[in-house]
C-alpha positions as CSV (number, residue, x, y, z in Angstrom):
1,X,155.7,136.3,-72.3
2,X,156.2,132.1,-71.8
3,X,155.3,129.4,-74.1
4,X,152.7,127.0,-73.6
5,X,153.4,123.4,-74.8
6,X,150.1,122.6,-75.8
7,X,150.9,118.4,-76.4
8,X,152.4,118.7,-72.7
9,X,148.9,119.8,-71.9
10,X,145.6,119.7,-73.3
11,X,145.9,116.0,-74.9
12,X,147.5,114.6,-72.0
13,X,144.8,115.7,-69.6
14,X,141.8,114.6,-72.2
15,X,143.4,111.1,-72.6
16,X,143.6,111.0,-68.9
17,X,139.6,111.9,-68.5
18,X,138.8,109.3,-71.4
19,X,140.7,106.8,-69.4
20,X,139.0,107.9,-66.2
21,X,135.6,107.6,-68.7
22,X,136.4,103.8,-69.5
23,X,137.0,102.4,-66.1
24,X,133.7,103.9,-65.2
25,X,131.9,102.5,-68.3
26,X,134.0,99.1,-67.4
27,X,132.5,99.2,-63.7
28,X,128.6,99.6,-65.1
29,X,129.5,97.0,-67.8
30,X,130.6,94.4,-65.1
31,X,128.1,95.1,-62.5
32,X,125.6,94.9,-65.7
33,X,126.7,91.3,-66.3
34,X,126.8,90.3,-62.5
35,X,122.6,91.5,-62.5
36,X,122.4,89.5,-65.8
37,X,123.8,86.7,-64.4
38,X,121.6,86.4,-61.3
39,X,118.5,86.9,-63.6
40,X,120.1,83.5,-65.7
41,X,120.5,82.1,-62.5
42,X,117.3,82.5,-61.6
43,X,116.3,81.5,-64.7
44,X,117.9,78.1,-64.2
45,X,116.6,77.4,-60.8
46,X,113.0,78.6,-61.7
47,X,112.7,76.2,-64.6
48,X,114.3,73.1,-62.8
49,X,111.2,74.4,-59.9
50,X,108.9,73.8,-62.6
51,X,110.2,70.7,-64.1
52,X,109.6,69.0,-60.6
53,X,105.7,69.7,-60.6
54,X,105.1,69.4,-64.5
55,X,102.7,66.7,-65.0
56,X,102.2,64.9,-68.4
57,X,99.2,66.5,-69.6
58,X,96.6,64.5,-71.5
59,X,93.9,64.6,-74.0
60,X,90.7,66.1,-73.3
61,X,88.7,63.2,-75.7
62,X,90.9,60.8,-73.6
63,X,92.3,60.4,-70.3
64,X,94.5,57.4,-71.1
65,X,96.2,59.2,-73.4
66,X,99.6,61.0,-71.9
67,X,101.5,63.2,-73.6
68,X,104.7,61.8,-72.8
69,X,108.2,61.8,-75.8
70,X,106.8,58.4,-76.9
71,X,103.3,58.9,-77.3
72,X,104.2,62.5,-79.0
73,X,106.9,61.2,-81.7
74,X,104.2,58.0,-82.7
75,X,101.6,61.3,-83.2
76,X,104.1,63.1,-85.3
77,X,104.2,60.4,-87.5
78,X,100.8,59.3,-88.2
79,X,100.7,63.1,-88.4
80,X,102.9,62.7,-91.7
81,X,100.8,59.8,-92.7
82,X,97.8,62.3,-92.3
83,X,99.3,64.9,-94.8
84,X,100.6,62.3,-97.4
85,X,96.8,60.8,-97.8
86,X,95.4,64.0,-98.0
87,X,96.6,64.4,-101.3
88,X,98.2,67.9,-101.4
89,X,101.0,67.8,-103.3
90,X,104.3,69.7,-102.9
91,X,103.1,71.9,-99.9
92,X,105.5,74.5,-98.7
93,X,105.1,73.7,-94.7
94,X,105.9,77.4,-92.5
95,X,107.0,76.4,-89.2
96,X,105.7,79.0,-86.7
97,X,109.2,80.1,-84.7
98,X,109.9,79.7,-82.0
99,X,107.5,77.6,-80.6
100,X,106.6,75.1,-83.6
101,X,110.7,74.4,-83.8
102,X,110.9,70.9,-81.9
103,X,107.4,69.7,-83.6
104,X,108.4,70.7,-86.8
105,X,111.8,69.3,-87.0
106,X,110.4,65.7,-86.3
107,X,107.6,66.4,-88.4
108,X,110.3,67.2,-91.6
109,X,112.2,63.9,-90.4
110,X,108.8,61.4,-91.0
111,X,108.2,63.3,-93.9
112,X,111.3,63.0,-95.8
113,X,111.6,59.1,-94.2
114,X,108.8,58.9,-96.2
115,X,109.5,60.3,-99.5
116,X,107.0,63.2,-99.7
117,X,108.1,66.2,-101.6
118,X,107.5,69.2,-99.2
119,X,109.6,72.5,-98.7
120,X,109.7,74.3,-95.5
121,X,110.3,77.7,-94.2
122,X,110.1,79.6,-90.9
123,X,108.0,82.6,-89.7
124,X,108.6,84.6,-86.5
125,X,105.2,85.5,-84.6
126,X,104.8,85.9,-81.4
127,X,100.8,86.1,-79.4
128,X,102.2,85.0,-75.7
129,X,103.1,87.2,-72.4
130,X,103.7,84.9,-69.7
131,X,100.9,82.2,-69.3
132,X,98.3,84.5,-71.6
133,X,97.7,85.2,-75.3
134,X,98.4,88.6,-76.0
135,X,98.7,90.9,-78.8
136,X,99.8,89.1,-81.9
137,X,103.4,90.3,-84.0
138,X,104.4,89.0,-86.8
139,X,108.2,90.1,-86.9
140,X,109.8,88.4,-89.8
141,X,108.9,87.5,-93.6
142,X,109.5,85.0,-95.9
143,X,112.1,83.8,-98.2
144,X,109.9,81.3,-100.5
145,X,107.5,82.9,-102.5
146,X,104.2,81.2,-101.9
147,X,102.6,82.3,-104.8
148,X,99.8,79.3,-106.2
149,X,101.5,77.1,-103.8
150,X,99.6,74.7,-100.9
151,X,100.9,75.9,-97.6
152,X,100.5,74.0,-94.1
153,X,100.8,76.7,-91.4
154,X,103.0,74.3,-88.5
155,X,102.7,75.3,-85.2
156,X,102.8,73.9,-81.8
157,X,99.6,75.3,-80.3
158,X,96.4,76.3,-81.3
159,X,94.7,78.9,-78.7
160,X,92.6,81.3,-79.6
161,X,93.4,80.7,-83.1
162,X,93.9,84.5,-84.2
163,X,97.6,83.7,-85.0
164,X,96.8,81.4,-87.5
165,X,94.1,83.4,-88.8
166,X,96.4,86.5,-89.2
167,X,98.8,84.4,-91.1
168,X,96.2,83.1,-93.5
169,X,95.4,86.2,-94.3
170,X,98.8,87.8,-94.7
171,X,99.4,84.2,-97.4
172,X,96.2,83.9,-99.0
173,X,97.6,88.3,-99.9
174,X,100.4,86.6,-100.9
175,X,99.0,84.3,-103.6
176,X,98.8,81.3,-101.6
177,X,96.3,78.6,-103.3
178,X,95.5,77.0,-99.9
179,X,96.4,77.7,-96.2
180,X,95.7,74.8,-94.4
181,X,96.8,74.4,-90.1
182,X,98.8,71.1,-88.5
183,X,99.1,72.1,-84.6
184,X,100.6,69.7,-82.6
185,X,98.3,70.4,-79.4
186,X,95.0,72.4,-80.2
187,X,93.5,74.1,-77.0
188,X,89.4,73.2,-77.8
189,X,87.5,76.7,-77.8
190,X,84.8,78.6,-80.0
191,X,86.5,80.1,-82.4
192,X,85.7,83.6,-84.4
193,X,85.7,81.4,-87.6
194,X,86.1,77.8,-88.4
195,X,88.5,78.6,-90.7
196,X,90.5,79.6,-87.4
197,X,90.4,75.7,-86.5
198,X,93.4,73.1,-87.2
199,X,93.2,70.8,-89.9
200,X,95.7,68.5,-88.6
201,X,95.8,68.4,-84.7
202,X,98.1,66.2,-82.8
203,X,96.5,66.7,-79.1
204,X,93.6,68.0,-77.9
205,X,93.6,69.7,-74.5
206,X,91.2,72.4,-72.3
207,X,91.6,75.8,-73.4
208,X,93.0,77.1,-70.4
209,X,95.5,74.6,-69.7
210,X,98.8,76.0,-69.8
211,X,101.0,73.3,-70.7
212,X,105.0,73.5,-71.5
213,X,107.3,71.7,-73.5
214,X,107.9,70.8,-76.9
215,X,108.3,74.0,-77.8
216,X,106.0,75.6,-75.5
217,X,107.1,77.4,-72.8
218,X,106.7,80.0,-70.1
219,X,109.1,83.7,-70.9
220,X,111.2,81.0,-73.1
221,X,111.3,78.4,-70.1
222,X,111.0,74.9,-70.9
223,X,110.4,75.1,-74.7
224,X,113.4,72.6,-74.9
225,X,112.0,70.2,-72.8
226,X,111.1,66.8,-74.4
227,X,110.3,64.4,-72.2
228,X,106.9,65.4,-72.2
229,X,104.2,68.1,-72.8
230,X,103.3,68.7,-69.1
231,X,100.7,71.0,-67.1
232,X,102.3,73.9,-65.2
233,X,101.9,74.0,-61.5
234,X,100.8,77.8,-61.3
235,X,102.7,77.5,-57.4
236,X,105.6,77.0,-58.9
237,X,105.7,80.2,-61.4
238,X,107.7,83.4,-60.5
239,X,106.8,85.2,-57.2
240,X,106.7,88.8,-57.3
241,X,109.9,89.5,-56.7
242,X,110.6,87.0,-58.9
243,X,108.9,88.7,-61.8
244,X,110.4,92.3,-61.1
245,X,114.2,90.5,-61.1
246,X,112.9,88.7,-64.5
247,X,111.7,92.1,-66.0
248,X,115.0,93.8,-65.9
249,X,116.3,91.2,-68.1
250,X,115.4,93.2,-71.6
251,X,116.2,96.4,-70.8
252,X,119.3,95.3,-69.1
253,X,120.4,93.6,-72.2
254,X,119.9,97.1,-74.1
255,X,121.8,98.8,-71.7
256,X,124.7,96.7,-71.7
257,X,125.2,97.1,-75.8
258,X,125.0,100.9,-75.4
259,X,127.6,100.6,-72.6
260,X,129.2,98.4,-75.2
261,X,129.1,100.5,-77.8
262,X,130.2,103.5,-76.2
263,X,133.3,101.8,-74.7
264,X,134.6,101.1,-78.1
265,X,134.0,104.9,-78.8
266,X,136.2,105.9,-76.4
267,X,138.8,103.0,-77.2
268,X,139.1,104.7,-80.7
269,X,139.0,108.4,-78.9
270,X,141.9,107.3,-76.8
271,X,143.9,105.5,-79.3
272,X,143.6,109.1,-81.5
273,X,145.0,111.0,-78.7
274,X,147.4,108.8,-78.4
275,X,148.5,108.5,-82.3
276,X,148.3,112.9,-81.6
277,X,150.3,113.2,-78.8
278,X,153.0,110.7,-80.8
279,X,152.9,112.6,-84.4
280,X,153.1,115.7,-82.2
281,X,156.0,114.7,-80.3
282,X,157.6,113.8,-83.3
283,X,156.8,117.3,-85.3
284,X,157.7,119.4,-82.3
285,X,161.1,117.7,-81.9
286,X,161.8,117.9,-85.3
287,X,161.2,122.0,-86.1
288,X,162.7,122.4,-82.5
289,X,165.8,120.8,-84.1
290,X,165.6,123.2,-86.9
291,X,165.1,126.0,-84.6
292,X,168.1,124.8,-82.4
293,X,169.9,125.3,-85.7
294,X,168.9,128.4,-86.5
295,X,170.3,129.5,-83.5
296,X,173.3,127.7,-84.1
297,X,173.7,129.9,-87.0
298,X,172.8,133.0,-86.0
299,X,175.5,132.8,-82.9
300,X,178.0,131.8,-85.2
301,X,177.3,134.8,-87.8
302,X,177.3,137.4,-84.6
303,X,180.6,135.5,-83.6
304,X,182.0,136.0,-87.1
305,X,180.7,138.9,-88.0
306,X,178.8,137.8,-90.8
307,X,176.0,139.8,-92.7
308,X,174.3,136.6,-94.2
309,X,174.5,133.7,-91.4
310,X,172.9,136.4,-88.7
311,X,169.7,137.2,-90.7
312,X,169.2,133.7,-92.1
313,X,169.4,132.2,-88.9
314,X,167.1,134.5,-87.4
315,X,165.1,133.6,-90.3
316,X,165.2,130.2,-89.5
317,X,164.3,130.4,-85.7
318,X,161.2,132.7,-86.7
319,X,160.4,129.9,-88.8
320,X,160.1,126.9,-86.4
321,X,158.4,129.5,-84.1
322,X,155.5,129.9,-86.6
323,X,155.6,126.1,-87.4
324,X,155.1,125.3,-83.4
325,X,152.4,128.0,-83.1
326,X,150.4,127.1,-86.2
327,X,150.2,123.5,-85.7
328,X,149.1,124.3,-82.3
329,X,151.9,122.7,-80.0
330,X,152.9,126.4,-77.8
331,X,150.8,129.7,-77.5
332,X,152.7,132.5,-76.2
333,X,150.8,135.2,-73.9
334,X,151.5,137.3,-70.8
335,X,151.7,135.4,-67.5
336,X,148.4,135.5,-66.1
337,X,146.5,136.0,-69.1
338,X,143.4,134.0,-69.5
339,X,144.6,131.6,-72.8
340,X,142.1,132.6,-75.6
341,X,143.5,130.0,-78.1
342,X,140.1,128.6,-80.0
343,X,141.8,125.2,-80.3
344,X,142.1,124.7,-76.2
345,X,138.3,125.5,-76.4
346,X,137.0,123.5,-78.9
347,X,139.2,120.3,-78.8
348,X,138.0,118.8,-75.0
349,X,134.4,119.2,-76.2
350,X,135.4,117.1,-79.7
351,X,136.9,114.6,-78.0
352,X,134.4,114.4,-75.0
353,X,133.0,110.9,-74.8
354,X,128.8,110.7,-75.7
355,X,126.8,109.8,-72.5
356,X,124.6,106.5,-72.0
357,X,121.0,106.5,-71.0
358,X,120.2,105.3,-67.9
């Protein structure tokens, strides 16, 4: 028969596949980020494309009247004048995220400038794909109850009003008193119900103008540009390869935190084979010690001729041979013989690391 030194074996070889594991997880992490950062490259170039052709767009009651910073900013603030003189008192305003961000900021500036009592809070909802409204989601709720309290829905564009017709419902369920709408640019149209209109508009434009800036934007392009609220040049959106680059971005993004995720798996799985492999080292040398002895012992008491020292050293090296088999670290079996030990079967499968999706 021969010994097997399991912790010369198995745990060596799994920490050398969970090693081969994380330099392949490392490659599709890196060539993950190298896609990403063409896409925000892209990004970059296709929004300074667009920036070039933008346009100042301007009201549809008068031509004369450009949307550009300065024109927007003295709006804002006859805007504030607007909602003082209207004599609701103590409104809670719900900025419409992330679109109604830039508006709403200034808005909150005149307003406190001016001493009117207001609170404000944020809602996420989003109605856009691309250049078109599309299937509204409301994906966030809010913090302030609104219970009996005036509420001015702030947002930076009014289209087909159903977004703002949603959220009046979902605050007039909430005990709202009154649910009233301040867009900063409202895109003229019939409209399912009046109610659906603005009360407070900044701008009026043509319905299917698709204008950026100010918090609009096109797949989160331009939202931060101030300068002015400008007409998109439809020449200069994405081509179709464009697009299909663009589209990866999402499920890229989810791909990388799984590949993430399961790195740090197999961190931990590696760092525990190696923790094994050093507590092993450490028990095996130890009962080999005390075996070592008990060989020491028993050659003495054969040398001596002693009754007690022969047996109790024999006793002793049966021991550490049971310690060292039961805690796994040598098997002993006929050479050839196909190993049958459970723990060689079932240990490579517990530490195996969990696949990633493609």
């Amino acid at each position: 028969m021969e010994c097997d030194v399991i912790k010369d074996n198995i745990l060596p070889r799994m920490q050398t596949g969970l090693q081969a594991r994380l330099g392949g997880l490392s490659q599709q992490i890196k060539e993950t980020r190298a896609t990403l950062a063409k896409i925000h490259q892209l990004e970059s170039n296709l929004e300074q494309r667009m920036i070039k052709q933008l346009k100042p767009a301007t009201d549809i009651h008068n031509a004369n009247i450009h949307l550009d910073k300065q024109t927007i900013e003295k709006r804002i603030d006859a805007l504030a004048c607007e909602l003082i003189q209207s004599g609701i008192q103590n409104p809670i305003l719900i900025s419409v995220m992330d679109g109604a961000m830039p508006f709403a900021a200034k808005l909150n500036e005149r307003l406190a400038e001016k001493g009117f009592g207001f609170q404000y809070e944020t809602i996420q909802v989003s109605s856009y794909v691309g250049t078109t409204s599309g299937k509204l989601s409301i994906t966030s709720s809010l913090k302030i109850p609104v219970g009996g309290k005036h509420i001015i829905v702030v947002d930076d564009v009014c289209d087909s009003g159903k977004t703002y017709g949603a959220l009046r419902k979902l605050l007039f369920g909430l005990g709202a008193q009154s649910v009233d709408l301040m867009a900063l640019v409202d895109k003229t149209q019939p409209r399912d119900q009046n109610d659906y209109n603005p009360g407070f508009t900044g701008f009026t434009v043509h319905k299917d103008a698709f204008i950026a800036g100010w918090g609009m934007d096109y797949e989160g392009l331009l939202r931060n540009f101030d300068n002015f609220i400008g007409a998109v040049d439809p020449a200069t959106l994405p081509s179709k390869d464009e697009k299909e680059l663009l589209q990866q971005k999402k499920p890229l993004n989810l791909q990388l935190q799984k590949y993430l995720a399961t790195e740090k798996q197999v961190k931990k799985q590696i760092e525990a084979c190696h923790h094994s492999l050093t507590v092993d080292s450490f028990y095996f040398n130890c009962v080999i010690g005390i075996g070592t002895a008990g060989a020491a012992i028993t050659a003495l008491g054969i040398l001596i001729l002693s009754p007690v020292m022969v047996p109790a050293g024999l006793a002793i090296m049966t021991g550490a041979a049971v310690a060292l088999y039961n805690h796994g670290l040598f098997s002993m079996r006929i050479p050839g013989e196909r190993r049958a030990d459970s723990k060689l079967a079932a240990e490579p499968a517990a530490h195996s690391a969990p696949g990633v999706g493609g």
